[in-house]
C-alpha positions as CSV (number, residue, x, y, z in Angstrom):
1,X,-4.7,21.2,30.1
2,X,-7.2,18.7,28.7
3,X,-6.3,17.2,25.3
4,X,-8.1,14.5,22.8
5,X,-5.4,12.1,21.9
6,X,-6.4,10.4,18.4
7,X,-3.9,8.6,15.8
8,X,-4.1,5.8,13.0
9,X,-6.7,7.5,11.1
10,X,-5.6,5.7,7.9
11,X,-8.0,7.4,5.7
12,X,-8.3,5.9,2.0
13,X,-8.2,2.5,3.7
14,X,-9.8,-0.1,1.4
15,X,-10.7,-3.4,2.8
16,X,-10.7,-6.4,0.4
17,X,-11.8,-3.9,-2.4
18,X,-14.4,-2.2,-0.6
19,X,-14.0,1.2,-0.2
20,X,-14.3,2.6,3.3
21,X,-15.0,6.3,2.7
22,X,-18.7,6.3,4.2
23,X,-17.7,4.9,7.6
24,X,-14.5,6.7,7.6
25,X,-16.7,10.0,7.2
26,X,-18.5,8.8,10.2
27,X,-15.5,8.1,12.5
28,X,-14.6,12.1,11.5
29,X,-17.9,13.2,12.7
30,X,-17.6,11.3,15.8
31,X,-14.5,13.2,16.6
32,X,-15.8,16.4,15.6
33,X,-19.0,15.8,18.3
34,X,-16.6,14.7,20.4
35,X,-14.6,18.4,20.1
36,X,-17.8,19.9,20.3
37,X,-18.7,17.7,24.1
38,X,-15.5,18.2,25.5
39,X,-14.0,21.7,24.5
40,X,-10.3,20.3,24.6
41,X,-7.9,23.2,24.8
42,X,-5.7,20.9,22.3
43,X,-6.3,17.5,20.0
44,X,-3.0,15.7,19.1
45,X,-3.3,13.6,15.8
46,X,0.0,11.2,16.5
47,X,0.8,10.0,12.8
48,X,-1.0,7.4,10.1
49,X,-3.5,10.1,9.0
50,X,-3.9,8.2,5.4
51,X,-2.7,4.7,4.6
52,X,-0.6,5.2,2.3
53,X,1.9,8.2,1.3
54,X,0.2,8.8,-1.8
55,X,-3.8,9.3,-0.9
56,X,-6.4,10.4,-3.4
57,X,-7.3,14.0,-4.3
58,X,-10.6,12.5,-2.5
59,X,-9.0,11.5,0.6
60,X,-7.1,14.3,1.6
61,X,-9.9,16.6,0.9
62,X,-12.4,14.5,3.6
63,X,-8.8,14.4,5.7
64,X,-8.8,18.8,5.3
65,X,-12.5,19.3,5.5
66,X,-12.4,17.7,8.5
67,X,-9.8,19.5,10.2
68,X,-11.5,22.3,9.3
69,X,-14.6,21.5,10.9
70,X,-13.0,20.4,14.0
71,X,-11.2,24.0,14.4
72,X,-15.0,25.3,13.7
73,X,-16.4,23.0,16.8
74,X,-13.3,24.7,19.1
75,X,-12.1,27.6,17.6
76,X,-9.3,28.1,20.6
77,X,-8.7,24.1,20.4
78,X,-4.9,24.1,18.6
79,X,-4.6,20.8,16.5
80,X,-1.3,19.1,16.1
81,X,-0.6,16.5,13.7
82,X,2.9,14.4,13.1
83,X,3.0,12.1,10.4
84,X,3.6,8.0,10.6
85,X,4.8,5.8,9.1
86,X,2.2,5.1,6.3
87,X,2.1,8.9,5.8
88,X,4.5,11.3,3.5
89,X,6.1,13.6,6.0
90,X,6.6,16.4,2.8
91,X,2.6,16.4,2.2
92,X,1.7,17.2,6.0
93,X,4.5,20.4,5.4
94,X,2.9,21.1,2.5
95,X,0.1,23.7,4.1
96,X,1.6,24.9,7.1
97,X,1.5,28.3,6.7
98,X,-2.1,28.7,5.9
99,X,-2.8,25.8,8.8
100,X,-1.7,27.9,10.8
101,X,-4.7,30.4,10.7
102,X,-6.3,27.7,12.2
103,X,-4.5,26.8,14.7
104,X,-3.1,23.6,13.2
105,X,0.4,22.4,13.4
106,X,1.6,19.7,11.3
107,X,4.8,18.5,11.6
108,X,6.3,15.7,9.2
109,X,9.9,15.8,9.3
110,X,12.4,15.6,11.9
111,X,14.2,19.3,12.1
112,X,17.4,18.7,13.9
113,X,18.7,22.4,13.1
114,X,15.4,24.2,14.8
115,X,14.3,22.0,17.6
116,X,11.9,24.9,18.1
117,X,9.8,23.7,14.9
118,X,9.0,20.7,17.3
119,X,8.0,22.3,20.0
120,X,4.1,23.7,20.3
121,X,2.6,26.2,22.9
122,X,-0.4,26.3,23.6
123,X,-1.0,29.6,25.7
124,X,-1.7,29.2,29.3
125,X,-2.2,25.8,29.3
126,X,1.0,23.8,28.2
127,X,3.6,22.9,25.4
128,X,3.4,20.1,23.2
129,X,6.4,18.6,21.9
130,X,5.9,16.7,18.2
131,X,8.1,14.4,16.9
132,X,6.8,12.7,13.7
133,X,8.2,9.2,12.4
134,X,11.5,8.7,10.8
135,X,13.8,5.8,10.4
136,X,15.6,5.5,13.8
137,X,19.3,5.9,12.4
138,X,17.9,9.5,11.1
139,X,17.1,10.5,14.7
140,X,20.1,12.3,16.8
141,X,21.1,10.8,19.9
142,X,19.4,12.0,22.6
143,X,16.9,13.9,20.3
144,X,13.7,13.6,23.0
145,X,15.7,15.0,25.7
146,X,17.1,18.4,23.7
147,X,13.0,18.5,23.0
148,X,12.0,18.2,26.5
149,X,15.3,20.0,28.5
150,X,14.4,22.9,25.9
151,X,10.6,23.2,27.1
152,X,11.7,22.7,30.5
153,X,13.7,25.8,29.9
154,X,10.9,27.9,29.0
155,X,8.3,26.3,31.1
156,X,8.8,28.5,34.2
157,X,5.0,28.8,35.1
158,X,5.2,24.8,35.5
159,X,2.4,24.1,32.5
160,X,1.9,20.5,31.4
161,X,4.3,19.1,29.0
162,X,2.9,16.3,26.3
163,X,4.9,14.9,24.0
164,X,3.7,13.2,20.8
165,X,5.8,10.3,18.8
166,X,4.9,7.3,16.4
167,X,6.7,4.1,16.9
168,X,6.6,0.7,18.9
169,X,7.9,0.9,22.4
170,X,8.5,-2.1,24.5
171,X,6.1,-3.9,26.3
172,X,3.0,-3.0,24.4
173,X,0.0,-5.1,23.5
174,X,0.7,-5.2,19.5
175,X,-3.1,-7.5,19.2
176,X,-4.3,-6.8,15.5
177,X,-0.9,-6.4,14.5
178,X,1.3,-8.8,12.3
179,X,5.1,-9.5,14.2
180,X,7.6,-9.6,11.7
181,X,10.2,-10.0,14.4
182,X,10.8,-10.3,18.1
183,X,10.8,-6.9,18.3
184,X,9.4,-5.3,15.4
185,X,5.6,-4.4,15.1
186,X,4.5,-3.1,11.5
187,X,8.0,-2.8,10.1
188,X,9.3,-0.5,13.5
189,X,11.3,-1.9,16.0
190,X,10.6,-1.1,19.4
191,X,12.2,1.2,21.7
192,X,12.9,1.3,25.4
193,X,11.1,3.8,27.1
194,X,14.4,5.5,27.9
195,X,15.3,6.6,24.7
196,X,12.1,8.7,24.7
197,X,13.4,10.9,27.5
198,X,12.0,12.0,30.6
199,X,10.3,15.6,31.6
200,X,6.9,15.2,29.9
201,X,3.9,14.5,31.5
202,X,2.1,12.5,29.1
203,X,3.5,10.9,26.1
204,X,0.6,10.7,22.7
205,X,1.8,7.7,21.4
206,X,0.4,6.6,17.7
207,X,1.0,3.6,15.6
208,X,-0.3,0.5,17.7
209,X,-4.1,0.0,16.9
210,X,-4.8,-1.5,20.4
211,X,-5.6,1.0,23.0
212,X,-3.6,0.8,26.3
213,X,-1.5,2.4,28.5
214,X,1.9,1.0,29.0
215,X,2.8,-0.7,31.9
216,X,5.1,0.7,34.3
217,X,4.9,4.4,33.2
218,X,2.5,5.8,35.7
219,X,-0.2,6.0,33.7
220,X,1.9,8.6,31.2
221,X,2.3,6.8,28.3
222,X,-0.4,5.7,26.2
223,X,-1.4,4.4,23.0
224,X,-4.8,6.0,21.9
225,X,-5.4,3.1,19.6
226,X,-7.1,3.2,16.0
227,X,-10.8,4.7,16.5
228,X,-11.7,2.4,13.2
229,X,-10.5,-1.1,12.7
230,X,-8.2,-1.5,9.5
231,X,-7.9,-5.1,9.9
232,X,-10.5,-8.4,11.3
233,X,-7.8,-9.1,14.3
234,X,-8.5,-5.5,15.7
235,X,-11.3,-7.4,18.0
236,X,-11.9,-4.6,20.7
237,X,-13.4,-1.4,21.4
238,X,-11.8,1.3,19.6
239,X,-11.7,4.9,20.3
240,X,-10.4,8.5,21.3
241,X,-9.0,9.5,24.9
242,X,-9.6,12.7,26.2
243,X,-6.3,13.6,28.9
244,X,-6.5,15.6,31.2
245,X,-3.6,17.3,33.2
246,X,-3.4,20.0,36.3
247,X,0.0,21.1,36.1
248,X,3.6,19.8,35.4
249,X,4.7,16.8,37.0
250,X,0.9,16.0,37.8
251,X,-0.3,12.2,37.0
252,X,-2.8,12.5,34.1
253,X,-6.5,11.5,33.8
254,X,-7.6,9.4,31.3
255,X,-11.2,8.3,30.0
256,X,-11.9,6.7,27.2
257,X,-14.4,7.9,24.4
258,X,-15.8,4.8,22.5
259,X,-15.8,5.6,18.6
260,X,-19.1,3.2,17.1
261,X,-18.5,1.7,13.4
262,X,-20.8,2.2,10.9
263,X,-20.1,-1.1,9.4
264,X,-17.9,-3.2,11.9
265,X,-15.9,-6.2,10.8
266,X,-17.5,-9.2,12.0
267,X,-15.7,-13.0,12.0
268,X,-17.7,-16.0,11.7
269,X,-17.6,-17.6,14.0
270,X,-16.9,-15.6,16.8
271,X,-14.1,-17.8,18.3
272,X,-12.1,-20.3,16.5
273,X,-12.7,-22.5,12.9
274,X,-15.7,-24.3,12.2
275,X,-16.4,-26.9,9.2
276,X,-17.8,-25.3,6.0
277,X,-21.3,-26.3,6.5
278,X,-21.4,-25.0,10.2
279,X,-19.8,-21.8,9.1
280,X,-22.6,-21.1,5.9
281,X,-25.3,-21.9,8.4
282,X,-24.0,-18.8,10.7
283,X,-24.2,-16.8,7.7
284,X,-27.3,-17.8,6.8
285,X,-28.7,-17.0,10.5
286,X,-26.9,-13.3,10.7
287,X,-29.1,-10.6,11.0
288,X,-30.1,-9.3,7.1
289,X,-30.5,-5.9,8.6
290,X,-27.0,-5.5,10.5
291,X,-24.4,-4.2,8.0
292,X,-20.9,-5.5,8.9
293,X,-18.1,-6.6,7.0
294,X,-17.5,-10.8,7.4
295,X,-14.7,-12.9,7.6
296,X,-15.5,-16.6,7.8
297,X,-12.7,-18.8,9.5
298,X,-13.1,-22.3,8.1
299,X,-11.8,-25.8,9.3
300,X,-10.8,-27.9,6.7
301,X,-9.4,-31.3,6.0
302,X,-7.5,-30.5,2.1
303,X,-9.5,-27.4,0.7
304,X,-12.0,-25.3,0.3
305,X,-15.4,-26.5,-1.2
306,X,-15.2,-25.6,-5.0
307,X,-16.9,-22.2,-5.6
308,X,-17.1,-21.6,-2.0
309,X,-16.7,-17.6,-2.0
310,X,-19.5,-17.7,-5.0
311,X,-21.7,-19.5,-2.0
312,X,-21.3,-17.4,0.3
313,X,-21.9,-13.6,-1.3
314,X,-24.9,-15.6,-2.5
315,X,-26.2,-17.0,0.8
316,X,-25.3,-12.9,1.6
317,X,-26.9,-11.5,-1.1
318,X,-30.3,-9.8,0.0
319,X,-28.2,-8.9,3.2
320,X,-26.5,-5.5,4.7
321,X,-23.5,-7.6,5.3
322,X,-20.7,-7.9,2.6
323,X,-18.2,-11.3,3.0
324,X,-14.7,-10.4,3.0
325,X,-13.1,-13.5,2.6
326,X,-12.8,-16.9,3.8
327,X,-10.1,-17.9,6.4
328,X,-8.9,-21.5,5.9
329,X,-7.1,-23.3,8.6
330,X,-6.4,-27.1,8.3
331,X,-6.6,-28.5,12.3
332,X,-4.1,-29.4,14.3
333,X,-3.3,-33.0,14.1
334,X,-0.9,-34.8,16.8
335,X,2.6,-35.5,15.1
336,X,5.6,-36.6,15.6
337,X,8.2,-34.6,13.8
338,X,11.2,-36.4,11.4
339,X,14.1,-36.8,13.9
340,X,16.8,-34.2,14.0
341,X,19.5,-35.2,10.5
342,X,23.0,-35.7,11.3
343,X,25.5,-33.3,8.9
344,X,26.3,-36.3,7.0
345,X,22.6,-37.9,6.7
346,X,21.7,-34.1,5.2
347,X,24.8,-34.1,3.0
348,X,23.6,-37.3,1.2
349,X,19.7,-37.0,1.5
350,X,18.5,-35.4,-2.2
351,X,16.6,-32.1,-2.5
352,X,13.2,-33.0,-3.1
353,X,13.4,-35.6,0.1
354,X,14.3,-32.9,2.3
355,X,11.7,-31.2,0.9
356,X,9.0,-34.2,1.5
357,X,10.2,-33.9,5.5
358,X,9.6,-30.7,5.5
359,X,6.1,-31.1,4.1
360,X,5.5,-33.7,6.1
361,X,6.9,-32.0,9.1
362,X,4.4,-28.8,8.8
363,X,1.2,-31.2,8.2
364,X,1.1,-29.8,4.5
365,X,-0.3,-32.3,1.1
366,X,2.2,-33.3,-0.8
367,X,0.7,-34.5,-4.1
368,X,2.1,-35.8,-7.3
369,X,1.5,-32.3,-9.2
370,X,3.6,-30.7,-5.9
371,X,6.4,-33.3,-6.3
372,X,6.3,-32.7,-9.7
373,X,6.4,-28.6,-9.6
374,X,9.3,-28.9,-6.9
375,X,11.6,-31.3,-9.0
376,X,11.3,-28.8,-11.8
377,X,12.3,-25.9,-9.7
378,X,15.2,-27.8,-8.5
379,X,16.3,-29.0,-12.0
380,X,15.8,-25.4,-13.6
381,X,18.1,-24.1,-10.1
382,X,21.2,-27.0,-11.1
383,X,21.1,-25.9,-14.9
384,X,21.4,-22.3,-14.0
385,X,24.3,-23.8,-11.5
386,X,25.8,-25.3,-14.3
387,X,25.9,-22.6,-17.1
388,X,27.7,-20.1,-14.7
């Protein structure tokens, strides 16, 4: 069975108020060409197709008309898509029954009284099990392994087995990604690979942007990554994978199919923080005929130079490029931190002193107007104290 794996879509994405609908348009062609090269006899969509729950009229109009042209480059391809997190499991239910003429399966809420409404065949080739984000607590205890025990059941001519899910699993790269938590990667925690069960052969995972396959799984579970970046840390290559797999039990092969942005997102400079004046003269030399998206990272001492985003869309002004917004960082200056405060020296010490430490512990200014802002909080906080 060979299948495109593709996720994270997040169509109706809009990057510091610029909408995204023209490139997103081209990352769906790309796809479509990509059905038309390979002929795969299934493309799993693992979850995030929109952004948010609630997409446009617009968006989820692009999102069908381009489902329907992918059935149209394979007509025997059968799609399968499982919502994510950013996605409203309800809408992608909404349409099944007419999907289905096309061979599309979309599956947005866990069914834990018909298992078989997870479970996909495609004829001849293999099964595809779907399973579609939830909260964890509203997943059944060994949920993956009914799934998978129940194909295994039925898979007596030893067809491949994929299984598609949405959700952080341990050990993954999570670059492009903000950590919340030890173990939490865009408001999921993680999960051993365990609790996913065992009996498939590849495992579609969606909702990390970085591609990769996860260490110590045999090469059978694998993160497709985003095939456009949503955010200026998503520095690397993004794309589809196209999976191949001979029969049950059989290792997978993977390649990667490299998905080029029409407008990338481009961070000035390259590596690291520059001063203000180094950073506008990097602007100043980037190609006027290269349209990207910019993000300037800026070294500075106390702040930004006054009208500093006014500068820079007008040094960009008669270029294809469109500034994003500037990235301040103050450097890093050798310190030695307050010593540690016994119970009793923290007891006695006032509010707005603790507060100075803890300014003066994370490098931060701590002007008049800030001392002066804090001591109101702090006296409108002991009033309230008082009239309880």
């Amino acid at each position: 069975m060979k299948i495109l794996h593709t996720s994270d879509w997040h169509l109706g994405h809009v990057l510091y108020g610029y909408d995204r609908t023209e490139e997103q348009q081209a990352m769906l062609n790309q796809i479509e060409e990509i059905i038309k090269s390979e002929k795969p006899d299934a493309m799993v969509l693992s979850g995030d197709v929109y952004h948010t729950s609630q997409p446009s009229a617009a968006v989820q109009t692009m999102f069908t008309e381009a489902i329907v042209a992918m059935h149209k480059a394979c007509p025997t391809m059968t799609i399968v898509i499982t919502a994510g997190n950013h996605d409203s499991g309800t809408k992608h239910e909404i349409f099944q029954t007419p999907w289905r003429e096309l061979k599309v399966f979309a599956i947005g809420n866990i069914d834990k009284e018909n298992l078989d409404s997870h479970i996909i065949e495609v004829p001849r080739k293999g099964w595809i099990v779907a399973v579609p984000y939830t909260y964890e607590r509203n997943i059944p205890e060994g949920f993956f392994q009914q799934l998978l025990d129940k194909v295994d059941e039925r898979n007596i001519e030893g067809l491949p087995v994929v299984m598609m899910a949405h959700t952080t699993v341990d050990g993954c790269n999570f670059t492009g990604h903000d950590q919340t938590g030890e173990r939490t990667i865009g408001g999921i925690d993680s999960v051993g690979l365990n609790a996913l069960g065992t009996g498939y052969d590849y495992l579609a995972l969606g909702h990390i942007h970085c591609p990769q396959t996860i260490d110590g799984s045999s090469d059978r579970v694998r993160y497709c990554g985003t095939p456009i970046a949503v955010s200026f840390d998503e520095a690397y290559e993004h794309s589809a994978s196209i999976v191949e797999i001979d029969k049950h039990d059989a290792a997978p092969r993977v390649r990667i199919v490299a998905i080029d942005p029409l407008h990338p997102l481009v961070t000035l400079p390259i590596e690291g923080f520059a001063p203000w004046d180094k950073v506008t003269e990097l602007l100043k030399d980037y190609p006027d005929d290269i349209s990207a998206y910019i993000r300037l990272n800026v070294e500075i001492v106390d702040f930004l130079p006054v009208g500093a985003m006014e500068e820079a869309h007008a040094i960009a002004a008669d270029k294809r490029c469109k500034v994003c917004f500037i990235n301040p960082k103050r450097p890093e200056i050798e310190r030695t931190k307050s010593k540690a405060l016994t119970v009793q020296e923290f007891q006695e010490m006032k509010p707005i002193d603790l507060l100075k430490r803890f300014f003066k512990d994370k490098n931060l200014p701590f002007d008049n107007e800030t001392e002066e802002m804090l001591n109101d909080i702090i006296n409108s906080l002991n009033e309230e104290e008082r009239n309880k």
